[in-house]
N, CA, C and O atoms as a GROMACS GRO file, in nm:
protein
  416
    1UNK      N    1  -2.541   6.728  -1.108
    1UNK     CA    2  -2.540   6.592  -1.056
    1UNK      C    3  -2.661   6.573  -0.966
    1UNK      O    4  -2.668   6.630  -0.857
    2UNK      N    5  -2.741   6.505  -1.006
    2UNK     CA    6  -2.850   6.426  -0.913
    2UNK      C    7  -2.811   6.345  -0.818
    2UNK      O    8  -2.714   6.273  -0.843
    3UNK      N    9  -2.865   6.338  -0.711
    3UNK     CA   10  -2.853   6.298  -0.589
    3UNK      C   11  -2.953   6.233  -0.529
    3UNK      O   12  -3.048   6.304  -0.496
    4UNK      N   13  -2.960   6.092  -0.500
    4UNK     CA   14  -3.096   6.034  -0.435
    4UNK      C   15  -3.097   6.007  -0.311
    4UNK      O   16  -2.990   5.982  -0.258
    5UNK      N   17  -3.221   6.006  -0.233
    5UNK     CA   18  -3.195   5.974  -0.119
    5UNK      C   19  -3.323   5.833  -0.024
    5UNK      O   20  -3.444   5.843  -0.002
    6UNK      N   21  -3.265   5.764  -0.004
    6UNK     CA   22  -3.359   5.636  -0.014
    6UNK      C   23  -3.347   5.604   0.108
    6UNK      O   24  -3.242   5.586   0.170
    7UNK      N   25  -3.533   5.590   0.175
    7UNK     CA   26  -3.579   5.596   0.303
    7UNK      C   27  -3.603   5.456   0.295
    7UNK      O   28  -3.671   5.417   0.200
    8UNK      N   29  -3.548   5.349   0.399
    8UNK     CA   30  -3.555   5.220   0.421
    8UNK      C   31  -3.606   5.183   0.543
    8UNK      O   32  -3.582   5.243   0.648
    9UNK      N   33  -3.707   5.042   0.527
    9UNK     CA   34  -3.742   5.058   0.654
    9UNK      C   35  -3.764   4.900   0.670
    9UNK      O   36  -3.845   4.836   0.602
   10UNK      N   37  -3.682   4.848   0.768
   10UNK     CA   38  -3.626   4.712   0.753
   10UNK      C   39  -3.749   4.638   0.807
   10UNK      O   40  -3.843   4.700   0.856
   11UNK      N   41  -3.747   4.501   0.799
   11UNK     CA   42  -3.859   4.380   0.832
   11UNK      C   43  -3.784   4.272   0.796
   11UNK      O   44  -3.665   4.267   0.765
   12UNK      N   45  -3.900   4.152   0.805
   12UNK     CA   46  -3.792   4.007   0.825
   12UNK      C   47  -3.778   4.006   0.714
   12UNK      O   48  -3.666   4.007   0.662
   13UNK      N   49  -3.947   4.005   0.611
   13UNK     CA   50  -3.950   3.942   0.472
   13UNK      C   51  -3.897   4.028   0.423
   13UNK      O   52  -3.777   4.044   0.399
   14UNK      N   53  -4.050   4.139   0.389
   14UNK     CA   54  -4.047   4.280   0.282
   14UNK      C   55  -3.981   4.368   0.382
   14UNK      O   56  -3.976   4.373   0.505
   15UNK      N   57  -3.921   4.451   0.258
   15UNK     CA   58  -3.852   4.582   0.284
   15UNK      C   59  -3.952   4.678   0.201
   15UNK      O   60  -4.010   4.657   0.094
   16UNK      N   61  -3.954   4.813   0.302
   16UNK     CA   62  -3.998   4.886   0.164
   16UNK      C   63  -3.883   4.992   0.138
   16UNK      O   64  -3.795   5.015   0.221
   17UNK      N   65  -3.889   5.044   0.031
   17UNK     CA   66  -3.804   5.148   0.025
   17UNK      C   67  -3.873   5.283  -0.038
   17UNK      O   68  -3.975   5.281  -0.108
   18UNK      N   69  -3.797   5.405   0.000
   18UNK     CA   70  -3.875   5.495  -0.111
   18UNK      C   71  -3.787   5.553  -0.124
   18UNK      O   72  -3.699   5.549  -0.038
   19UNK      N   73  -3.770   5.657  -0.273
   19UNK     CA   74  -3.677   5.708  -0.321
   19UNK      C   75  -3.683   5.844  -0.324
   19UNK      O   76  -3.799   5.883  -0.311
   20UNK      N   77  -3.611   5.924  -0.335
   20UNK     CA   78  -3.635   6.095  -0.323
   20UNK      C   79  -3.532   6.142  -0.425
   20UNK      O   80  -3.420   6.093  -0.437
   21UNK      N   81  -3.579   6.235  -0.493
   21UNK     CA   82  -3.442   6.313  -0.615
   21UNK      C   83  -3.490   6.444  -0.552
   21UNK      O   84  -3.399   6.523  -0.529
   22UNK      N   85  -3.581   6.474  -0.529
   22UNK     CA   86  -3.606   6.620  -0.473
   22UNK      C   87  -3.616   6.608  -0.332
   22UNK      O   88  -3.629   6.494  -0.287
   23UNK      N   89  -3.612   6.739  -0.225
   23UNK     CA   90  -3.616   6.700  -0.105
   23UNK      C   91  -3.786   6.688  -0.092
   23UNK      O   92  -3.874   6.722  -0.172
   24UNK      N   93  -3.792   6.642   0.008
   24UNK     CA   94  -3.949   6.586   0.029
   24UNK      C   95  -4.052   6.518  -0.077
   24UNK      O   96  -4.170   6.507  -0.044
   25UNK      N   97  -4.023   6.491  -0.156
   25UNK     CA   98  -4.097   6.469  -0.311
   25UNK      C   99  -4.038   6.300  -0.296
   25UNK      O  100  -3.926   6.253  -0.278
   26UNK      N  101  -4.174   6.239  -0.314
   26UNK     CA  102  -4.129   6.094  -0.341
   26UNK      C  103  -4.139   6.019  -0.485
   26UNK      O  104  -4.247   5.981  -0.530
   27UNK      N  105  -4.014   6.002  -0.551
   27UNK     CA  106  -4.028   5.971  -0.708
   27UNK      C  107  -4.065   5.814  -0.715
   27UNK      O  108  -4.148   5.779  -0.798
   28UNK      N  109  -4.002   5.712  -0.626
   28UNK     CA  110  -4.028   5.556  -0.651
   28UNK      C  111  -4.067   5.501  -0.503
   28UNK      O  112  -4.015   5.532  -0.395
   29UNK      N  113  -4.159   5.421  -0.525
   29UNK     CA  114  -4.159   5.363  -0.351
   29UNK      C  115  -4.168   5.206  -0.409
   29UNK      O  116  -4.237   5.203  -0.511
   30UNK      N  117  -4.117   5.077  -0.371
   30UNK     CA  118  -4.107   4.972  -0.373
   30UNK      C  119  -4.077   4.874  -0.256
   30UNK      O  120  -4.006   4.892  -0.156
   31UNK      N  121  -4.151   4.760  -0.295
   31UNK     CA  122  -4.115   4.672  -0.166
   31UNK      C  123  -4.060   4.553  -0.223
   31UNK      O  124  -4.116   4.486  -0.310
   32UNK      N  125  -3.925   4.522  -0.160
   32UNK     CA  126  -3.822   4.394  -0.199
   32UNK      C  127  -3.818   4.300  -0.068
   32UNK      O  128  -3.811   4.319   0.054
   33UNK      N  129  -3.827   4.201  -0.143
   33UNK     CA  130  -3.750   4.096  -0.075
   33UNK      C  131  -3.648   4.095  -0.002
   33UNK      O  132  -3.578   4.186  -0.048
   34UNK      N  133  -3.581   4.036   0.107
   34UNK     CA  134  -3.449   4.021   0.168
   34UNK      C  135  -3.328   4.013   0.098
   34UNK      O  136  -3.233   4.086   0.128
   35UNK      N  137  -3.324   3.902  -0.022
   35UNK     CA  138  -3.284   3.835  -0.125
   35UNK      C  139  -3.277   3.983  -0.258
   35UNK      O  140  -3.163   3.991  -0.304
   36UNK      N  141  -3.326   4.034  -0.288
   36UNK     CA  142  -3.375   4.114  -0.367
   36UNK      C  143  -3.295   4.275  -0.335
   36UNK      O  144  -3.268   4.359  -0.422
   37UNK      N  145  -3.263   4.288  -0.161
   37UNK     CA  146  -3.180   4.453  -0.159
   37UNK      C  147  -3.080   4.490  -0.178
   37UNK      O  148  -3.060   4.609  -0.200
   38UNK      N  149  -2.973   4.392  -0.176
   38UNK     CA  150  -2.849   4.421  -0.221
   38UNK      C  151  -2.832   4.457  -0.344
   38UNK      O  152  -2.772   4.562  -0.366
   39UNK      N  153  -2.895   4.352  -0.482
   39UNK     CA  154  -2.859   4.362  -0.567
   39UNK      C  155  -2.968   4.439  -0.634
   39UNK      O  156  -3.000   4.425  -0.752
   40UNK      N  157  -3.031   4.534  -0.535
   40UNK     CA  158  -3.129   4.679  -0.633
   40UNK      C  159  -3.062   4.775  -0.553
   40UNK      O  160  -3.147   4.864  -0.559
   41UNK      N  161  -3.003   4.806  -0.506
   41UNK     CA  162  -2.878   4.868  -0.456
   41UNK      C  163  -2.772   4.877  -0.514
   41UNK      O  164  -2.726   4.991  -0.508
   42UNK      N  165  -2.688   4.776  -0.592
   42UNK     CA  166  -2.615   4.784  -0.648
   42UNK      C  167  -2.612   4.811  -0.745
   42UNK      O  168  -2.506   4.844  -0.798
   43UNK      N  169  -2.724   4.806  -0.809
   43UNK     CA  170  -2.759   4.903  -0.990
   43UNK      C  171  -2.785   5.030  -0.932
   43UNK      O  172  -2.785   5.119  -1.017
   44UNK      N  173  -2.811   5.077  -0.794
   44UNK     CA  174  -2.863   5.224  -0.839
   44UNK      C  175  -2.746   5.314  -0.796
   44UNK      O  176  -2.691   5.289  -0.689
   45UNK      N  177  -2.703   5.416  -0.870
   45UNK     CA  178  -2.601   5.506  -0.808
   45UNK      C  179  -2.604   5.578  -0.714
   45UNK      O  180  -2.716   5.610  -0.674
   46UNK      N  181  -2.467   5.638  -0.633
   46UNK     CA  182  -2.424   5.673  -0.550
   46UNK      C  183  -2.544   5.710  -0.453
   46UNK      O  184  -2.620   5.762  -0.535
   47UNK      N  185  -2.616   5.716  -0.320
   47UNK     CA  186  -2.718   5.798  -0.297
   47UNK      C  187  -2.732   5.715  -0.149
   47UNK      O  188  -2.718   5.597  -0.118
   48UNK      N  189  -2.773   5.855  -0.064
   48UNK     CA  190  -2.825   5.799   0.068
   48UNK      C  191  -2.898   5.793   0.087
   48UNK      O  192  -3.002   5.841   0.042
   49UNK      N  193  -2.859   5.683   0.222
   49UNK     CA  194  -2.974   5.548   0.262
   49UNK      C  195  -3.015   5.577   0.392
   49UNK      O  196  -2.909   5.595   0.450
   50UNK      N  197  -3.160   5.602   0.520
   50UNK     CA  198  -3.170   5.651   0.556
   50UNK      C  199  -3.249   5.527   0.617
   50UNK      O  200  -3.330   5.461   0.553
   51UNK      N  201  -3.219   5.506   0.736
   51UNK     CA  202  -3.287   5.348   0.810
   51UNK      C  203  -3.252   5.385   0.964
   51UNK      O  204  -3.160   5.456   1.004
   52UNK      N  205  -3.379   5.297   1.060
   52UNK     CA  206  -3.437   5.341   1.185
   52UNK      C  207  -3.310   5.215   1.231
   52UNK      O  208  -3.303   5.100   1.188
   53UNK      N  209  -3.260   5.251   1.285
   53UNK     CA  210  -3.163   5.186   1.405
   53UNK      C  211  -3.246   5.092   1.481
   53UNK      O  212  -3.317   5.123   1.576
   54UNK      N  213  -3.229   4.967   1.428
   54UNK     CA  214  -3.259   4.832   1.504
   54UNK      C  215  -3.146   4.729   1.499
   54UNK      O  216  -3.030   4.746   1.464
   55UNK      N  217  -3.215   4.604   1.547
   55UNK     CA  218  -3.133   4.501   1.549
   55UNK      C  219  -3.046   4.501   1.414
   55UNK      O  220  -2.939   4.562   1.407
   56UNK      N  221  -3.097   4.434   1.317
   56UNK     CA  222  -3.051   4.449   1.200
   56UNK      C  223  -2.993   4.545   1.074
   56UNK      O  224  -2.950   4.515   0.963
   57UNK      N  225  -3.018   4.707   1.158
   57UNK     CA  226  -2.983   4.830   1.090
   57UNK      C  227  -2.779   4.820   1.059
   57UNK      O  228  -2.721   4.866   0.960
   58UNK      N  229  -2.733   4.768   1.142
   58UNK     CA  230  -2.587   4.775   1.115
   58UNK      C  231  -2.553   4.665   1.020
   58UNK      O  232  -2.467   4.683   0.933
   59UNK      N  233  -2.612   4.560   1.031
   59UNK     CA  234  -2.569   4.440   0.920
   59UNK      C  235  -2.595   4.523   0.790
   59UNK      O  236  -2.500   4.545   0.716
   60UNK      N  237  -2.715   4.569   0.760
   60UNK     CA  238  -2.772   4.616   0.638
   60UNK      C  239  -2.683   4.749   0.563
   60UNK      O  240  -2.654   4.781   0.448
   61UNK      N  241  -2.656   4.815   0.720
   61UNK     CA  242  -2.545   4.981   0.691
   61UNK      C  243  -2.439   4.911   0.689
   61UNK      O  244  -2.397   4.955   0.582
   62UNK      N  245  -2.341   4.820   0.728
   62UNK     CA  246  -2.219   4.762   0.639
   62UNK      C  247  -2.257   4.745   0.488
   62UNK      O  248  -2.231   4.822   0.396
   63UNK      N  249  -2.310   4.651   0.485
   63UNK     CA  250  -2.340   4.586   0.316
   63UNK      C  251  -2.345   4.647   0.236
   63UNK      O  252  -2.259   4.637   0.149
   64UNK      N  253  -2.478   4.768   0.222
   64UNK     CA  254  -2.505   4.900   0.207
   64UNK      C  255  -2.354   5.003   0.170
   64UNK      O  256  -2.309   5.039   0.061
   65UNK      N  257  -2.325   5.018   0.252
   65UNK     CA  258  -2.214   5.122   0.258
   65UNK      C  259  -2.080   5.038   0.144
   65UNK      O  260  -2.000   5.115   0.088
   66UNK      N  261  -2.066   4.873   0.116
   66UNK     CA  262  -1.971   4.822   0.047
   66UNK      C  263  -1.994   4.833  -0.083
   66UNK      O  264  -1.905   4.798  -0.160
   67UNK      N  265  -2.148   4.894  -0.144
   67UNK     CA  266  -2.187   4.920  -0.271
   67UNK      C  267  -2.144   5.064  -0.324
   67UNK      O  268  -2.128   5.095  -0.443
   68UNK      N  269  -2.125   5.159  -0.196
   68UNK     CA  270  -2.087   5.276  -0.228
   68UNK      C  271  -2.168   5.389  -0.208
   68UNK      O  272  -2.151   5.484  -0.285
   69UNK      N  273  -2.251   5.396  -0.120
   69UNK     CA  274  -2.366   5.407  -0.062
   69UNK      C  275  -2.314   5.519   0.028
   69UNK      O  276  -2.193   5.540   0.022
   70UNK      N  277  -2.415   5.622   0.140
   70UNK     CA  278  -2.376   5.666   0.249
   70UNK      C  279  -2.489   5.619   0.366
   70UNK      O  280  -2.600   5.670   0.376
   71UNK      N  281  -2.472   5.583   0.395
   71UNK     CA  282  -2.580   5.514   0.548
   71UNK      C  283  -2.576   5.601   0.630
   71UNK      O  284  -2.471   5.662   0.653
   72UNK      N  285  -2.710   5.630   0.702
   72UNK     CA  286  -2.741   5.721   0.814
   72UNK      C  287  -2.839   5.672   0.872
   72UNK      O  288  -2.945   5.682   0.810
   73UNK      N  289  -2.845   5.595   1.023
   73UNK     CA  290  -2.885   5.548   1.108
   73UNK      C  291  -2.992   5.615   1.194
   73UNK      O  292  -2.935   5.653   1.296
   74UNK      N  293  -3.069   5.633   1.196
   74UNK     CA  294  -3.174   5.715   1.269
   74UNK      C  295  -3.224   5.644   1.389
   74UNK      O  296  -3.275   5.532   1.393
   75UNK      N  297  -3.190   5.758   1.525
   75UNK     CA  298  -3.250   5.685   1.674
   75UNK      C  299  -3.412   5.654   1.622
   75UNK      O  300  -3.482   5.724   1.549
   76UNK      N  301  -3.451   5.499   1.700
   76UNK     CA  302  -3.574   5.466   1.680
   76UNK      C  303  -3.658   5.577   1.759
   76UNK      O  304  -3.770   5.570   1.711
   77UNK      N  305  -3.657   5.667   1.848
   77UNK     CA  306  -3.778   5.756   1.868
   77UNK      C  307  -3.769   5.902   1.840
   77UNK      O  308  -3.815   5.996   1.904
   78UNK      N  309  -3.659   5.900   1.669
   78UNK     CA  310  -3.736   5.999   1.624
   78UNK      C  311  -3.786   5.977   1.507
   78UNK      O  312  -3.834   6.068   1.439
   79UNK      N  313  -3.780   5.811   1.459
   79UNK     CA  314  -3.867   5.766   1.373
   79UNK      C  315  -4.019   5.724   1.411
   79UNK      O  316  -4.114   5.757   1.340
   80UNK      N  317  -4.030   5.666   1.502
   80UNK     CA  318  -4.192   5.631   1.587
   80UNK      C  319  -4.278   5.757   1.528
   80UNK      O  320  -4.362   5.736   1.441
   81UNK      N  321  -4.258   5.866   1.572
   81UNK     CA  322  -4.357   5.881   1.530
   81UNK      C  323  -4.423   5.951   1.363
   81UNK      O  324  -4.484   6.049   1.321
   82UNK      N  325  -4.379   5.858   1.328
   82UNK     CA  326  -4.364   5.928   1.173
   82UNK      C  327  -4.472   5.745   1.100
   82UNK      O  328  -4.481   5.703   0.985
   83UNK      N  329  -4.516   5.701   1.197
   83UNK     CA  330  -4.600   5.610   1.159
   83UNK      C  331  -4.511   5.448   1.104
   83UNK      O  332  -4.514   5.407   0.988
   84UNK      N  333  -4.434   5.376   1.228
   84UNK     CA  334  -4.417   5.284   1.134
   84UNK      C  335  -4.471   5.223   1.040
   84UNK      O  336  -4.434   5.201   0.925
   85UNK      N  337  -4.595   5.185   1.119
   85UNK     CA  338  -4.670   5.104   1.022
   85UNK      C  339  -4.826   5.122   0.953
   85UNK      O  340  -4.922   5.052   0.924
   86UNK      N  341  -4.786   5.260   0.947
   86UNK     CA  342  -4.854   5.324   0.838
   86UNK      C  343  -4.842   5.299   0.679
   86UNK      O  344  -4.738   5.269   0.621
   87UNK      N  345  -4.976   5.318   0.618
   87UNK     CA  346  -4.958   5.281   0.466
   87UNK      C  347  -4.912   5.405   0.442
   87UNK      O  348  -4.791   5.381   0.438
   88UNK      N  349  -4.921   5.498   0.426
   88UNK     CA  350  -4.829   5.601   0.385
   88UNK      C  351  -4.709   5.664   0.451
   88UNK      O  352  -4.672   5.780   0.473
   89UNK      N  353  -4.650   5.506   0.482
   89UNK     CA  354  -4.495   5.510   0.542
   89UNK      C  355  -4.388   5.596   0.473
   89UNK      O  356  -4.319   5.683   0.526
   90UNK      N  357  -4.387   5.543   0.306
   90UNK     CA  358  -4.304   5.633   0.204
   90UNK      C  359  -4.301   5.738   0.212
   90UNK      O  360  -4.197   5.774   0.268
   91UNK      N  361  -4.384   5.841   0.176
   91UNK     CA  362  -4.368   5.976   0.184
   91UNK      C  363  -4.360   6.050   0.310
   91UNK      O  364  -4.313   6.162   0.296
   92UNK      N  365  -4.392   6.018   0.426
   92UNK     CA  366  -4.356   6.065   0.564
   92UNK      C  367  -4.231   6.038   0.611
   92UNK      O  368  -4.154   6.106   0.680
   93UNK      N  369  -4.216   5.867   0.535
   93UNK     CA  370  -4.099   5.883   0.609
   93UNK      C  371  -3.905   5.961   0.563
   93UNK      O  372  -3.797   5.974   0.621
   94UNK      N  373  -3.982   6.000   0.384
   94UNK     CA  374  -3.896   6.044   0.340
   94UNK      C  375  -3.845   6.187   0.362
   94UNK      O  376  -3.734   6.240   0.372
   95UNK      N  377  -3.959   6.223   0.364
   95UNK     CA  378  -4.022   6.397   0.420
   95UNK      C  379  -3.935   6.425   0.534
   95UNK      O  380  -3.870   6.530   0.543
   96UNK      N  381  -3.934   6.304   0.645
   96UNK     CA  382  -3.883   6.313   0.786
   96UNK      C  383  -3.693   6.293   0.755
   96UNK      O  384  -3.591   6.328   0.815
   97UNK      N  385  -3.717   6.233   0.653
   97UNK     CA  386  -3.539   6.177   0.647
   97UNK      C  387  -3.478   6.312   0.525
   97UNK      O  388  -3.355   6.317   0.519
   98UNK      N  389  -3.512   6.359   0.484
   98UNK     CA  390  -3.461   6.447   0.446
   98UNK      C  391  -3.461   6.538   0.542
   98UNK      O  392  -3.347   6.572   0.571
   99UNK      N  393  -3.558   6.600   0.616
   99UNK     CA  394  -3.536   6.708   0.709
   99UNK      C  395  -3.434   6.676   0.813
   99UNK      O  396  -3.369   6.759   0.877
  100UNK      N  397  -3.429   6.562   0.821
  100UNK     CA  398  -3.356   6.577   0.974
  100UNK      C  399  -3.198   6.551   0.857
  100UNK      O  400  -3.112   6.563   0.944
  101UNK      N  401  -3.135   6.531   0.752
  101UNK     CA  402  -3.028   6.515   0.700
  101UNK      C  403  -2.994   6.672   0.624
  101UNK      O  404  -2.885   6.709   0.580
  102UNK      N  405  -3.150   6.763   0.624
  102UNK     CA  406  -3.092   6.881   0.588
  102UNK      C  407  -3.034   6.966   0.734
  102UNK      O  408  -2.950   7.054   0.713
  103UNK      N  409  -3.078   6.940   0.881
  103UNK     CA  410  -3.015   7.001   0.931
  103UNK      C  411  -2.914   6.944   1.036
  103UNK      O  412  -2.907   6.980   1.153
  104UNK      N  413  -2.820   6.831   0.964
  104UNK     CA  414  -2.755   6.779   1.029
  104UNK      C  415  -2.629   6.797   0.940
  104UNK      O  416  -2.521   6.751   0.976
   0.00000   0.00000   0.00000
């Protein structure tokens, strides 16, 4: 059984997301719409979701979690420094969300 694990990183408009089947290895990175995350969430199977604890991180980890999902909330300063707003947000930040979910 494959297992994904999808690093999210919230905003007003775009979202980006990136996807992981291996640990640290980034297979898909995409950026959706507001309008657009629920229902690319809901086609993809079972797999955790890995998002920096803000305002809007709990609205998104309910919704999230009603698709069948596992949500894991990450304190904002041990995401900082992993480059918010860095272009190579995806793979750092997946790198970072798997490690800290392998030793938790």
């Amino acid at each position: 059984m494959e297992h994904t694990l999808a690093a999210m990183d919230l905003a007003k408009v775009w979202f980006e997301v990136a996807l992981s089947k291996e640990p640290g290895k980034v297979s898909k990175e995409l950026r959706l719409k507001r309008k657009k995350v629920l229902p690319y969430f809901a086609q993809l199977p079972p797999a955790t979701v890995v998002m920096e604890a803000c305002g809007s991180a709990h609205y998104w980890a309910r919704e999230i979690e009603r698709l069948g999902h596992r949500v894991v909330l990450l304190p904002a300063h041990h995401v900082r420094p992993y480059g918010v707003f860095s272009p190579e947000l995806g793979p750092r930040w997946v790198s970072f969300s798997s490690s800290v979910l392998v030793r938790s």
